[in-house]
N, C-alpha and C positions, 0 to 999 in steps of 0.2 A: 433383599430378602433371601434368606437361604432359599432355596428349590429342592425338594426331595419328596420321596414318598411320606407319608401322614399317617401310617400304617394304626398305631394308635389313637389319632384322635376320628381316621374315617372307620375303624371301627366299631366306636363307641359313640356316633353319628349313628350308623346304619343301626346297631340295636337299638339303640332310642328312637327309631321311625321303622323299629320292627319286619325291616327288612331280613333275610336270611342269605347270608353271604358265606359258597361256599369255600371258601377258607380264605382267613384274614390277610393269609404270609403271601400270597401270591395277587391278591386283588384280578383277578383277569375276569369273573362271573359275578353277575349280580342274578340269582336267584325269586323272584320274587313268592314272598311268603302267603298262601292262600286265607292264613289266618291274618294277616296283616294288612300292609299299605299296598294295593293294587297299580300297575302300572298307569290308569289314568290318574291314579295322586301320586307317582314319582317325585323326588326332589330333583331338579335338573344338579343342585350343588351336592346332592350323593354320587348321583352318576358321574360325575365331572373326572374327580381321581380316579373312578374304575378306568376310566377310557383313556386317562394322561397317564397312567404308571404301565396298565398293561402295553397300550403300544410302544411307549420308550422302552422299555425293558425288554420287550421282544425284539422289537427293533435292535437295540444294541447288542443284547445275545449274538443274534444271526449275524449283525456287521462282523461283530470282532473274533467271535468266535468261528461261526462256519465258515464266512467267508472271506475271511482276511487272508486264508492256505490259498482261493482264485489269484487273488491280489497281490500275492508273494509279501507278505508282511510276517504271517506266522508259518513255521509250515511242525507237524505232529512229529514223534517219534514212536508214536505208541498208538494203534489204534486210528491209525493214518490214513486210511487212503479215502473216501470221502474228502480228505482237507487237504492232503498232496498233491491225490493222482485222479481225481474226478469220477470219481468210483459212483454215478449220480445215479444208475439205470434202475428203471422203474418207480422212482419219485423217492427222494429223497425229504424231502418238506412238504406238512401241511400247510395250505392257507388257513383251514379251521379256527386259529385263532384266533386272523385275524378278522373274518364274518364275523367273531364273537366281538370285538370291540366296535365293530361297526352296527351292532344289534344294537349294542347298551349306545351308541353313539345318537343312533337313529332315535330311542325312545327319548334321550334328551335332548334331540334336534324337534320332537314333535310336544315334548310340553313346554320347551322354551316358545315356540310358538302359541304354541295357547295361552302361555301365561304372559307374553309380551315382553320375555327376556332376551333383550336385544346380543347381552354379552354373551350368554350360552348360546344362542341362534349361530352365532357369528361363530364362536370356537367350534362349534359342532359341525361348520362346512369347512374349517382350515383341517379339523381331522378327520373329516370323511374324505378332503383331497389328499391330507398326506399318505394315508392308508391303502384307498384306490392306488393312489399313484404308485406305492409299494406296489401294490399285489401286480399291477400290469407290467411294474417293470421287471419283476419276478420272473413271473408263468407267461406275460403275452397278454391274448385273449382272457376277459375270464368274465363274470355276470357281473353287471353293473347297472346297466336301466331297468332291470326287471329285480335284482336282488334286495335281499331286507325287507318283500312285502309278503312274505308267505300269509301272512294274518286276512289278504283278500282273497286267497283261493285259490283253487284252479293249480291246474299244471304250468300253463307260464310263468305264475310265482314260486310256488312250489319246486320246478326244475328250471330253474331259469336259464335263457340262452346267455350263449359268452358274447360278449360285446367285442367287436374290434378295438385293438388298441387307440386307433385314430379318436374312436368314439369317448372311450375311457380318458384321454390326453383332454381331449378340449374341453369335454362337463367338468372335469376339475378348474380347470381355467375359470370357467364360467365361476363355477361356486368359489373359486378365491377372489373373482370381482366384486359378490356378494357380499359375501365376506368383509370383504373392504371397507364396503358403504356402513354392514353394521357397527362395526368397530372403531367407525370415525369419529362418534365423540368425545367429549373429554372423558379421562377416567372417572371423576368422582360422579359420574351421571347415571355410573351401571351398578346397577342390583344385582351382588353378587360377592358371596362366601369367600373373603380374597382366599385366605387356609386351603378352599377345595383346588384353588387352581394352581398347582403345584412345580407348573413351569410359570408361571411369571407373575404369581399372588395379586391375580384379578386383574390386569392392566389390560385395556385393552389396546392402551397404543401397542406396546409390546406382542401382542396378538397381530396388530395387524401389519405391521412390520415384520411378522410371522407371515402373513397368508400370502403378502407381496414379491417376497424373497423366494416363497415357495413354486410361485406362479414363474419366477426368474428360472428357478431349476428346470420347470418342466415345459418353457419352452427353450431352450436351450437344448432340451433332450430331443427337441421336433427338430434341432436346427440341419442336420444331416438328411432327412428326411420329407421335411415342409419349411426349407430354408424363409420362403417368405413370411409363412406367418410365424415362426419365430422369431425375425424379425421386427416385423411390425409389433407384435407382444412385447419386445423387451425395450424397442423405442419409445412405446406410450407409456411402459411407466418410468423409465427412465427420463423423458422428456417431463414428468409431472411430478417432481418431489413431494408436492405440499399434499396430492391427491393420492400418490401411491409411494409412501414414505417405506423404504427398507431399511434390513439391516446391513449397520455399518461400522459396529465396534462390535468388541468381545462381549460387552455389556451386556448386551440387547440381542448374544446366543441362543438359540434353543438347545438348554441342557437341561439333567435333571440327575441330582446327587442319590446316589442308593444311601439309606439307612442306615443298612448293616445290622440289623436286627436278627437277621434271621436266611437261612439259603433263598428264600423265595425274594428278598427286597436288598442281595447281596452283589456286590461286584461275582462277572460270571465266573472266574479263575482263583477267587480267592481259596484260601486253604484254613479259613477259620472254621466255617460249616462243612469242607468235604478233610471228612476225619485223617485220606488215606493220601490228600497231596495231589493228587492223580492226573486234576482239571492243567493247576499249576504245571506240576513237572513237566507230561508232556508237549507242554506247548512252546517251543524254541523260537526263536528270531530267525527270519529265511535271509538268506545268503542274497539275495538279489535287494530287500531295502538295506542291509547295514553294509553291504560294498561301496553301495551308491551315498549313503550319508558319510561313510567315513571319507570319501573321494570328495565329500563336497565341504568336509570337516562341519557338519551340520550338529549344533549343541542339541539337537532334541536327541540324539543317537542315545546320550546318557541318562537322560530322563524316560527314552523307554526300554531300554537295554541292561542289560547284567553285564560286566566282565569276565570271560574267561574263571573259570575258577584257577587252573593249571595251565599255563600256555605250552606250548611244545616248540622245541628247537630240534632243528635237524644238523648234525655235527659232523661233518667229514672228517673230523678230528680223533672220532672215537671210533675204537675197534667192531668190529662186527656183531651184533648181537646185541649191542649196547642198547635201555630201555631203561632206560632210571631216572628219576626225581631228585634232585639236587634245589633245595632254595625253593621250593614252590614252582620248578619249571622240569618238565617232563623232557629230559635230552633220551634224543634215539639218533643210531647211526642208520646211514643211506638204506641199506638191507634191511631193517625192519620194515622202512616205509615204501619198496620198491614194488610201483605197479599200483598204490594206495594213495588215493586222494588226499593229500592232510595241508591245513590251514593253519598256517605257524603265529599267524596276529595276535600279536603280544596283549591284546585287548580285547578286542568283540570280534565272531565266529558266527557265522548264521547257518543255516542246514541250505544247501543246495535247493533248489524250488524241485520236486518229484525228483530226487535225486539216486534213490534205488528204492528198491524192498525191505529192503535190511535200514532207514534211516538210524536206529540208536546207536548199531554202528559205527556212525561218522565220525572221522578226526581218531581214530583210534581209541574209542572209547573201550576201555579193559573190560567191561559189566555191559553188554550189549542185552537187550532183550524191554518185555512190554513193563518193567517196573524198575528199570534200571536209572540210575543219574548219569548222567555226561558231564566231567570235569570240565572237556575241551571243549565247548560251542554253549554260546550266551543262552542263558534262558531270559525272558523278560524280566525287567525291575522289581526290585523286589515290592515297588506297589503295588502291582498287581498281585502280590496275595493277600493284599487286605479286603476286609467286607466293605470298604468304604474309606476314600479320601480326597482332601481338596480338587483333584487333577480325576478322580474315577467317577467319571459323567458319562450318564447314556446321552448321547448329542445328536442331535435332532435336523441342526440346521447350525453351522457356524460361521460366521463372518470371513473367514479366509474363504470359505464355499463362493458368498455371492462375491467376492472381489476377483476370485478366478473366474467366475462368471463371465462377468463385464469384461476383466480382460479377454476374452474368446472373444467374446462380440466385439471388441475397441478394434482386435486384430482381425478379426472379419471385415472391417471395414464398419459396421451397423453404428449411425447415431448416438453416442452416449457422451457425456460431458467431458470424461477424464481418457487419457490418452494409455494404451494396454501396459504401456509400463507402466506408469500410477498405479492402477487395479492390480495389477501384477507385484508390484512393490508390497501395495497396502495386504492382498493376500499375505504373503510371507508376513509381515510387521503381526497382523491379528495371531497367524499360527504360532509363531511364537509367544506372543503374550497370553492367549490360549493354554500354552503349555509351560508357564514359567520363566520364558528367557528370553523376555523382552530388551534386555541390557545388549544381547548378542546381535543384537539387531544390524548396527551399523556395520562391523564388520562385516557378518555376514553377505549382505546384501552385496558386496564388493569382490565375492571372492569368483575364480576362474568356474563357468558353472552357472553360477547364480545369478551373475550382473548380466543385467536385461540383452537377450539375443533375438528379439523380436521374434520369436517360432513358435511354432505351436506346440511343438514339444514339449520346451522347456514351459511353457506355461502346465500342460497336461504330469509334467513331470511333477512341478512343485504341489498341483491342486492333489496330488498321488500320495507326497508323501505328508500333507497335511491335513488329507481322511487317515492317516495312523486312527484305528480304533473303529472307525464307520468303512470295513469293508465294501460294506454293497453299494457306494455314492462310485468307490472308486472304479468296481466292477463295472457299475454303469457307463462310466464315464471313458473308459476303455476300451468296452462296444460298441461306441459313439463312433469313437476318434481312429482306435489300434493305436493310442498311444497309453501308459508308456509301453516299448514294444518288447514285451514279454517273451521270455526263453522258455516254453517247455520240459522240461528233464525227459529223463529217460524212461521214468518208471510212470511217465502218467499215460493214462487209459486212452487219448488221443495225441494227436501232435501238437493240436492248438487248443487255448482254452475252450471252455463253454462258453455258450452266450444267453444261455436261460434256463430255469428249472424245470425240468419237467414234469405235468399232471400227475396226482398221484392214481392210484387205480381204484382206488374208491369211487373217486370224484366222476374216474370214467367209468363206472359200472353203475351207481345211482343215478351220475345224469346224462346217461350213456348219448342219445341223440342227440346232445346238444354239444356234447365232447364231442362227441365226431365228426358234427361240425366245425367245428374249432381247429382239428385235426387239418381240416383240409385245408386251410387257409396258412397250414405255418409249410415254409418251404424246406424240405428236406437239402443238405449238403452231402460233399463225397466227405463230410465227416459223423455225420448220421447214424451211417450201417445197419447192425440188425434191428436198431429201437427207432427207425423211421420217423416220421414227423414229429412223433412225442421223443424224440431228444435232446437233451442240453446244447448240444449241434445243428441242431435244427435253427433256423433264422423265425420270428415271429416277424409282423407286418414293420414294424420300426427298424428292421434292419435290411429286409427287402430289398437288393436294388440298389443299394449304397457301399457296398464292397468293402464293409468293414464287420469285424477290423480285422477281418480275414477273405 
């Protein structure tokens, strides 16, 4: 079944049960109307889409957009330094949103119970974990046992304390075991709207091959931190197929197709709804993934890369001064380019990762400035300025994900069936067929590089450049490890990456005594400085102690 938002038919659901939704294009609120259907008659299958299109969509935004500049995948020319140079201080991102999907999530976690809907019960604890699990791996600390019940009273609810990560990490676990059990029986058993469920049209094996996989990510995330019970967590369900079924093909991905209807349900970069180009143009390919793909001759380079418009040659042949276009190729003699960075690759050119001030700059680009085009350095494919295509999926969870998984663990040593090269293999084989170029398979797998070197590197590498598009899995997976091992440029706001967003100042002024407890629990670094605990520098409790990845 296709997977996408439902924009028109959950619209014209919610007016016929007289709900008031405030605005169709973006789905993130549901409203409830005083003159209408009150939240104790909710439809858990109205709520369903508000909560699967808003988080995927947000989710995605944030991966490929904000954070793909950390991850060295995209880096800006225009309006940059946030996405270059970590320009993070004094909060950058609300979580605001996401309490909002977790609100609507909550009300149809609490009438699926009432009403004994096994399959919403179950979906509503795979994305109250995947959501938590966002936000802590975001901010750290943040409210989780006390959040979502303001409706009881009182200041505990009302401003609720931050929870330790430890605490946040394991109630998810819990609820994806839940989870589990509900979602175990056959499909055709569950009462439920397949239309509303927009990532996998009502299945619930599918779901819980969702919740499974998900439970894989985040222990694996304890694995540096609570080695054993990560362990122990990824042997039990590993050891139990028939009871803790994952995913294991492309098939059975957590994705979800945008529309394209409209800016609100549109791929984030495209150029159909932003009249001025802007999203598009400046967003370039960084010089640290298309070195490293063209080094490894990796077919995805083309599927998400541009060519060169104009390549440049450097000509010892031509007299002084020399700067001209011949054939579609910009020839300059020595002296023009002496003391200047320039990339002659007759093909694809990526921007340095924080590579100055001046990025538009780069390669000699003649029209430097914030609306300028660069002949010389790839901008992305031209899919990405569509609202919508086969390959422009907000993705959630994908199958080369859990197979780099296992490999980690194979190569840890930890209990699993298949040996790290398998998992390691079968990742790469899904990431490609994921993206189109499942034929290049075999070669690829053989080439210097890529055939199996039993490291953790090279496994950290591949699972890197096969979140293309889900920034924050890789970010994650980075602070884990400090693989892959990242060059900072020149022009970013520290030496070494971030390792977390910092609190906004709202969040510390409304629930000021509970921020400040929070505060003290995150350990400041000599990379910290004036913004103290609440810096992107700052370590939360998951990294604590484990001397990564700096």
């Amino acid at each position: 079944m296709k997977r996408h938002f439902i924009t028109i038919l959950y619209c014209a659901l919610v007016l016929g049960m007289t709900l008031s939704v405030s605005a169709c294009k973006d789905l993130t609120e549901i409203n409830i109307n005083p003159n209408g259907v009150s939240e104790e008659e909710a439809n858990p299958n109205l709520l369903l889409p508000t909560v699967l299109t808003g988080a995927a969509s947000r989710y995605s935004e944030l991966s490929f957009w904000d954070l793909g500049g950390v991850v060295q995948y995209t880096q800006f020319d225009a309006w940059f330094e946030g996405h270059n140079d970590y320009k993070w201080t004094g909060g950058i991102l609300s979580w605001d949103a996401f309490y909002g999907y977790l609100r609507d999530n909550e009300l149809m976690r609490s009438r699926a119970q009432k009403l004994g809907l096994d399959f919403h019960h179950g979906v509503s604890l795979v994305m109250r974990a995947y959501i938590f699990g966002f936000i802590t791996d975001l901010w750290g600390d943040a409210p989780y046992t006390d959040a979502l019940k303001a409706e009881l009273g009182g200041a505990q609810y009302s401003f609720p304390k931050f929870d330790q990560q430890d605490v946040i990490y394991k109630g998810i676990l819990e609820e994806l075991k839940q989870a589990n059990q509900l979602l175990s029986r056959a499909d055709a058993s569950y009462e439920v709207l397949a239309s509303a469920d927009v990532y996998f049209g009502g299945k619930a094996s599918k779901w819980r091959r969702f919740a499974n996989s998900l439970a894989l990510r985040y222990y694996m995330r304890l694995a540096e931190k609570e080695p054993q019970f990560a362990k122990q967590g990824i042997e039990q369900i590993m050891a139990n197929a028939n009871e803790f079924p994952i995913i294991t093909d492309a098939k059975d991905e957590v994705v979800m197709d945008f529309v394209g209807n409209n800016a609100g349900d549109s791929w984030p970069s495209n150029t159909v709804y932003d009249a001025t180009g802007s999203n598009f143009r400046r967003m370039k390919m960084c010089a640290t993934l298309v070195d490293r793909l063209q080094q490894l001759q990796d077919p995805r380079l083309q599927v998400w890369a541009k060519k060169v418009e104009i390549p440049i040659e450097i000509r010892s042949t031509e007299p002084a001064g020399t700067d001209k276009i011949v054939n579609g190729i910009r020839i300059v003699s020595p002296d023009i380019v002496r003391g200047i960075p320039v990339d002659t690759d007759a093909e694809y050119v990526g921007l340095p990762a924080s590579g100055s001030k001046n990025p538009s700059a780069y390669n000699l680009n003649p029209t430097p400035g914030q609306t300028s085009m660069n002949p010389h350095v790839s901008y992305l494919s031209d899919i990405y300025k569509a609202a919508k295509g086969d390959l422009l999926k907000a993705r959630l969870l994908a199958a080369s994900e859990v197979n780099f998984i296992l490999a980690e663990a194979a190569k840890k040593g930890w209990s699993v069936p298949e040996s790290a090269k398998t998992y390691y293999e079968s990742g790469i084989r899904s990431s490609l067929q994921s993206w189109g170029k499942a034929n290049d398979y075999s070669a690829y797998i053989q080439r210097p590089g890529v055939a199996f070197d039993n490291t953790l590197q090279q496994i950290m590498e591949q699972k890197w450049i096969s979140n293309w598009s889900t920034g924050a899995q890789a970010w994650f997976d980075y602070r884990r490890t400090g693989y892959p091992m990242f060059v900072v440029g020149p022009a970013a706001t520290r030496t070494v990456l971030p390792v977390r967003i910092p609190y906004m100042q709202n969040e510390m002024s409304v629930n000021q005594k509970n921020g400040e407890e929070a505060l003290k629990r995150i350990e400041k670094t000599a990379y910290s400085q004036a913004d103290n605990e609440n810096s992107a520098w700052s370590k939360s409790w998951l990294l604590q102690g484990t001397n990564k990845p700096w």
